[in-house]
N, C-alpha and C positions, 0 to 999 in steps of 0.2 A: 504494500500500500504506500500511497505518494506520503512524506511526513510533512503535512501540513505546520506540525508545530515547530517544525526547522524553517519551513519557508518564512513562517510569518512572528519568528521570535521577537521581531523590534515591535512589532505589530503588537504582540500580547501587555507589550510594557505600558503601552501609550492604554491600552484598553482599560489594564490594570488601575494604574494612574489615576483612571479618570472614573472607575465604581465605588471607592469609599466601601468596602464591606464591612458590616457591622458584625463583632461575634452572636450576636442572636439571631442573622436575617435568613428566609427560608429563598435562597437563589435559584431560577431557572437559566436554564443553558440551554438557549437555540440551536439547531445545531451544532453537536456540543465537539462532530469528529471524535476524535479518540480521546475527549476528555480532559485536557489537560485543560483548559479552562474551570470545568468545571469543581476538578480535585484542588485545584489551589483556590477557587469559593468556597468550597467545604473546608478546606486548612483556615481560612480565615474569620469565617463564621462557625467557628468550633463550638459552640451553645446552638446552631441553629443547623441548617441541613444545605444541599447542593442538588439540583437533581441535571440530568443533561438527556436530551433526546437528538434521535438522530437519525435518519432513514436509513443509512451504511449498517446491515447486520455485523460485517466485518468490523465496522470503526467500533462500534458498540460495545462487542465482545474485547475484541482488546481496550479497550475503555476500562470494562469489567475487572480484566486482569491487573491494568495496572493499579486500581483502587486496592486490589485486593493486594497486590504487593507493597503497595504503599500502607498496609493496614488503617487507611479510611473505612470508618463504621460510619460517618454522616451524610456517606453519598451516596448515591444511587443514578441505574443508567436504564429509559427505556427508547427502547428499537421502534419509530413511529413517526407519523408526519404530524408533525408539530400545528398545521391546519386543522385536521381533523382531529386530533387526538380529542380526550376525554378529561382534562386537568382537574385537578378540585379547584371548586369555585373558590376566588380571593382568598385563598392559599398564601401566595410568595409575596415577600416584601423589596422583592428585587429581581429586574429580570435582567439577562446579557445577554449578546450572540459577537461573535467574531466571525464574520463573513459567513455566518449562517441564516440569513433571511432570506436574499437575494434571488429565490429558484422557487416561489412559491406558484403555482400555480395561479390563484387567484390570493392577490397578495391582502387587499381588505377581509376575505374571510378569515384569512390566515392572524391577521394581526387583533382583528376582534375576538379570535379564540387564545393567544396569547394575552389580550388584554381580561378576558375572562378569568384568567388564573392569578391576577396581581391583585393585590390589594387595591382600593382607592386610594390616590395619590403616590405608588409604586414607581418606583424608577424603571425606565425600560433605558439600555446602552447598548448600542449597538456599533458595528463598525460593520462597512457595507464599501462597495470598490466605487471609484469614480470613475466614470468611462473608460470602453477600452482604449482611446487616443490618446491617454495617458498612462497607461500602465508603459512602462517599456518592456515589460517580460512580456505581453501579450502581443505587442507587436511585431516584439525582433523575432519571439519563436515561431509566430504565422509565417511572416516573412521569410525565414529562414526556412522553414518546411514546405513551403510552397512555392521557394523562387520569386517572393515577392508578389504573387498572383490572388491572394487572399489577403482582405483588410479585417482590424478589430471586428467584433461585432456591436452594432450600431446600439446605445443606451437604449434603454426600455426595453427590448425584447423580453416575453414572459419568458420564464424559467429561464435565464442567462445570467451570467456572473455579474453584469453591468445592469439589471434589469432596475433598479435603486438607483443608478448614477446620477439622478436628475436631483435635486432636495427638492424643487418643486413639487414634484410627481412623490417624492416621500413625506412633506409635508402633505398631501393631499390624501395621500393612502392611511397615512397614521390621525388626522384628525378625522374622518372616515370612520375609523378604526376603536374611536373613544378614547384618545391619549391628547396632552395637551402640552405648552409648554416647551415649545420644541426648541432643539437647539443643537444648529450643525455647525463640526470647526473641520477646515481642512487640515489633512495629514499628510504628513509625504514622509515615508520612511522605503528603505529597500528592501527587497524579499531576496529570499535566499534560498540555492537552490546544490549545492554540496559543497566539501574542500576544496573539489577539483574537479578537471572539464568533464573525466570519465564518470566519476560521481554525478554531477550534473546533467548528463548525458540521460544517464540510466533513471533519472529522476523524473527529467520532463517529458520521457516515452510512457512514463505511468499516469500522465494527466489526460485526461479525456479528449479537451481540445486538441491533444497531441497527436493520439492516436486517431480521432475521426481525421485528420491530415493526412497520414501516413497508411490507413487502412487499402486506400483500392490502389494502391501504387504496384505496378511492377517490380521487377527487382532492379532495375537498373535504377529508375526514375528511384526509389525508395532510398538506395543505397547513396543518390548525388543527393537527397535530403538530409541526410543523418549526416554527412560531411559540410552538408554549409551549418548544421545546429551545433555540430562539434568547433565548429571554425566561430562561430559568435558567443558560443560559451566560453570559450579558449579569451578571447577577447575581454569576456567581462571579469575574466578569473582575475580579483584584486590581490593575490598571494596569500590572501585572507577567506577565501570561500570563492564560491561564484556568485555575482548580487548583481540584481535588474531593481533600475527604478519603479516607484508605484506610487500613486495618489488613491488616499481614502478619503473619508467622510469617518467623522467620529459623534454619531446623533445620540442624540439623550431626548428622553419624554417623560412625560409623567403621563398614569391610567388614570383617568378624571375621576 
């Protein structure tokens, strides 16, 4: 599996930063991936609990395992779409996601059944992508895979990584939605993508957008792909990891 928590370590900091957990608060984790967001909400609300959902059976289960090796008793992980699911009603005193919103099918359902599970006056935090014209990993790896033949995918799209990049359109989803209060600050930190280029390499062939690239290629065509992605990872390699630029959004709401 791609390790999201490497990619987006700068990323966790700023998120961190900016939730204030209380040791009593009972936190949701939007998309929680494998968890580590939400195991250090449970380490910090150590009086109160953590829970994280996540549509990935895979990310889940090893979610599971590392809690259980971290010997966290506060936390808990269920396998589910966070639209539909079934949450206790005003339950949590605080919700997060870190680039787990973004893919909702229908995003106001989605966001009035997360708002269903907070308390009145709950904090929702979220971090969510800003366009793909601004990521630079999204468009050097298209580019790179494609010869330059394929661009980002254009903001809004349902269910895409940028489908949030708009605050308008997220202002308009989250008051929609029964949250108030809003407030977007921009980010710009770099994602990270291994030590080195062969690390790197092997890393962005396990992203989706990667692979729907590279899926119907021949072998020839396949193999002049994976030599221009090696040739711009090679490039970004800072002697420190391999890091692409990237702009977020880091919104806060309150559930009315």
């Amino acid at each position: 599996m791609f390790d999201y928590d490497a990619e987006l370590r700068r990323y966790h900091d700023r998120l961190w930063d900016a939730l204030d957990i209380q040791p009593g608060d009972r936190v949701l984790d939007i998309g929680c991936g494998s968890g580590k967001t939400t195991r250090d909400a449970a380490r910090a609300a150590e009086l109160g609990s953590a829970l994280g959902i996540d549509v990935s059976s895979p990310m889940v289960a090893l979610a599971r395992r590392q809690a259980d090796t971290e010997g966290l008793r506060n936390v808990s992980f269920v396998q589910a779409d966070a639209q539909a699911h079934a949450f206790p009603v005003e339950h949590f005193s605080l919700g997060i996601s870190r680039f787990g919103t973004m893919f909702f099918s229908d995003p106001v359902a989605a966001f009035t059944n997360i708002g269903r599970a907070l308390r009145p006056g709950a904090r929702f935090v979220q971090l969510i992508w800003q366009a793909g014209d601004r990521q630079e990993w999204d468009a050097t790896i298209r580019a790179a895979l494609t010869g330059g033949h394929v661009s980002s995918m254009p903001a809004g799209t349902a269910g895409d990584a940028f489908a949030l990049a708009d605050p308008d359109v997220v202002a308009d989803v989250l008051n929609a939605s029964g949250f108030t209060d809003l407030d977007v600050v921009d980010v710009r930190e770099p994602v990270y993508y291994g030590p080195d280029t062969d690390s790197a390499c092997a890393a962005v062939l396990q992203l989706r957008m990667a692979a729907e690239l590279v899926t119907d290629l021949d072998a020839a065509s396949s193999q002049r792909a994976l030599d221009r992605l090696r040739a711009v990872l090679a490039a970004h390699d800072t002697g420190d990891g391999v890091w692409f630029d990237s702009r977020a959004w880091l919104v806060t709401a309150r559930r009315r």
